[in-house]
N, C-alpha and C positions, 0 to 999 in steps of 0.2 A: 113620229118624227125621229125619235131616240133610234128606235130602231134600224130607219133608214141611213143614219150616221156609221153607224154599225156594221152594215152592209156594204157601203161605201168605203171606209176604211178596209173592214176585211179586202175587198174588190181590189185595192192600190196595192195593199201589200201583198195580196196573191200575184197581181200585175207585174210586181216589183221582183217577187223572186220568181217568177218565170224569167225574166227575161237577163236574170241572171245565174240563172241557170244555161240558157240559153248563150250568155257570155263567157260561161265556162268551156262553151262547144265547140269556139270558134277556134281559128290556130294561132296558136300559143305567138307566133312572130305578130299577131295584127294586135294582141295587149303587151307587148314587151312594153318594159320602161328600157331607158338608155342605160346601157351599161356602168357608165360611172355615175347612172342614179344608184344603181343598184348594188354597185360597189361602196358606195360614201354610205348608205344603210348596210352592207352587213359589214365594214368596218366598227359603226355605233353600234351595234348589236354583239358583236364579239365584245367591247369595251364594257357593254352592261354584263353580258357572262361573267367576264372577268372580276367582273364588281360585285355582282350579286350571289355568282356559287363555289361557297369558301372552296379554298385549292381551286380555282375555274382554271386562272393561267398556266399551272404544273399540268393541268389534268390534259391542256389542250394539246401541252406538249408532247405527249403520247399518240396522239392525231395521224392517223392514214390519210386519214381527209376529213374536214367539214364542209358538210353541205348547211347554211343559213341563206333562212326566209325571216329577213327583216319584220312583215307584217304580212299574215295571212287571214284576210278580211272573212268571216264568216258570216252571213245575212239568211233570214227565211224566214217565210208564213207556209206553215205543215209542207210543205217543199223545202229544201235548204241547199245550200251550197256555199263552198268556200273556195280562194284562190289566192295564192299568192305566189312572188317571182324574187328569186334568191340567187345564188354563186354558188357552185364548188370550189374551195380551197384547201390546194393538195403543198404544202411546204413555205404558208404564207401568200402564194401566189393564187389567184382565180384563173383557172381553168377551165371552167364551163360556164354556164347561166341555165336555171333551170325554172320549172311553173311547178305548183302542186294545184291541185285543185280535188275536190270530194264533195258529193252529193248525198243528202241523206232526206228519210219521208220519216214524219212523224212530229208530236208536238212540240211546235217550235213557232219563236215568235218573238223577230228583233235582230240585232247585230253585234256585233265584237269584232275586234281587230289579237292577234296572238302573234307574239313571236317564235319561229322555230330552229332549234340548232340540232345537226345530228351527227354525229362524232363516229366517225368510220374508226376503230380500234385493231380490225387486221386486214392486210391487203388482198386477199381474195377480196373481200367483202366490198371493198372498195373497187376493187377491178369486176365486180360482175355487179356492181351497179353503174361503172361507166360504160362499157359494152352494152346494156339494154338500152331502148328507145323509147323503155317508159316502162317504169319501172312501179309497182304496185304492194304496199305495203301487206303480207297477209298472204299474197299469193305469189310475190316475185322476193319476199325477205320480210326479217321479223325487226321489228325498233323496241328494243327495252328502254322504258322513260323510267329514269333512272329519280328512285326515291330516297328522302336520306331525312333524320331528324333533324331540329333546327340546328345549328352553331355546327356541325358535322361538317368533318370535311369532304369531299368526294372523291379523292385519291385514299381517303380510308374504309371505300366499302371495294370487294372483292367482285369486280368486273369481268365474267365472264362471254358476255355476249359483242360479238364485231360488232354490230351499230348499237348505239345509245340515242335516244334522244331526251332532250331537253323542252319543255312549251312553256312561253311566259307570255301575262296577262302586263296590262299597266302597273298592275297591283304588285307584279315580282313574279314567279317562279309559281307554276301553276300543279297543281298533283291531282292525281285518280280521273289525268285525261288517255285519250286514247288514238293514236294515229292508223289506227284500223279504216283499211280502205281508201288511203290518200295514193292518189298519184304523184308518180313525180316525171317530167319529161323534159329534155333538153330544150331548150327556147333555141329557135331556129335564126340566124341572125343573114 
């Protein structure tokens, strides 16, 4: 009987991340959210940066552009998959709307929700990720997730690389993650 619970459950959640997997497949325009959904999150989401990473507001001011993914949902049973849908802003203004999404095999089991900001620092860098059509972390450009002691400011560590990123949990400000493999693609409107 225990057993068959077991098997059962396993069964729903392999059910479950298949077919969202599967909904990471589709085109990015049939899961958009509305764009002033998506704008009123990565406005809250800029305001929590600002709040939670000392120097956030100086830092941002430095900015080519950011790209923020208010909430990128990540779910699996030994399949996994994440996806979320964000804005480019280039001087205050949004610019684009874009999807990430990333698949991964291996032990895993359950869900989370993460926020993501990534801080364009020189404008090539910025300009050869608005020119691609999807753009691949690892083989289209490198994101240094930028780490710092607690009470530190981030305009006091020595930034050399054009993109930075940023990943936070509910919990705040998340470290020793990795955005190796995420895509990022225009949402098609």
């Amino acid at each position: 009987m225990k057993g068959n619970r077991f098997y059962r459950k396993t069964a729903i959640g392999f059910s479950l991340s298949i077919l969202f997997i599967i909904a990471l497949c589709l085109p990015s325009h049939s899961l958009a959210a509305s764009a002033a959904e998506i704008n009123i999150s990565v406005d809250a989401t800029l305001q929590r940066f600002k709040l939670e990473v000392p120097g956030g507001a100086k830092f941002l001011r430095k900015a080519k552009g950011i790209l923020v993914f208010p909430s990128v949902v990540k779910a699996g049973l030994f399949l996994g998959g994440e996806y979320g849908e964000g804005a480019l802003r280039v001087g205050g203004s949004t610019v684009g709307y874009y999807s990430t999404a990333a698949g991964s095999i291996g032990l895993q089991l359950g869900a989370q929700s993460k926020s993501v900001v990534l801080v364009f620092l020189q404008d090539q860098a910025l300009t050869d990720f608005r020119q691609s059509k999807g753009w691949k972390v690892g083989l289209d450009g490198s994101i240094a997730l930028v780490k710092w002691g607690t009470g530190g400011d981030v305009n006091s560590i020595d930034i050399k690389d054009p993109i930075v990123g940023f990943v936070f949990s509910n919990k705040g400000l998340m470290f020793n993650l990795t955005l190796e493999g995420s895509k990022f693609s225009p949402i098609v409107r």
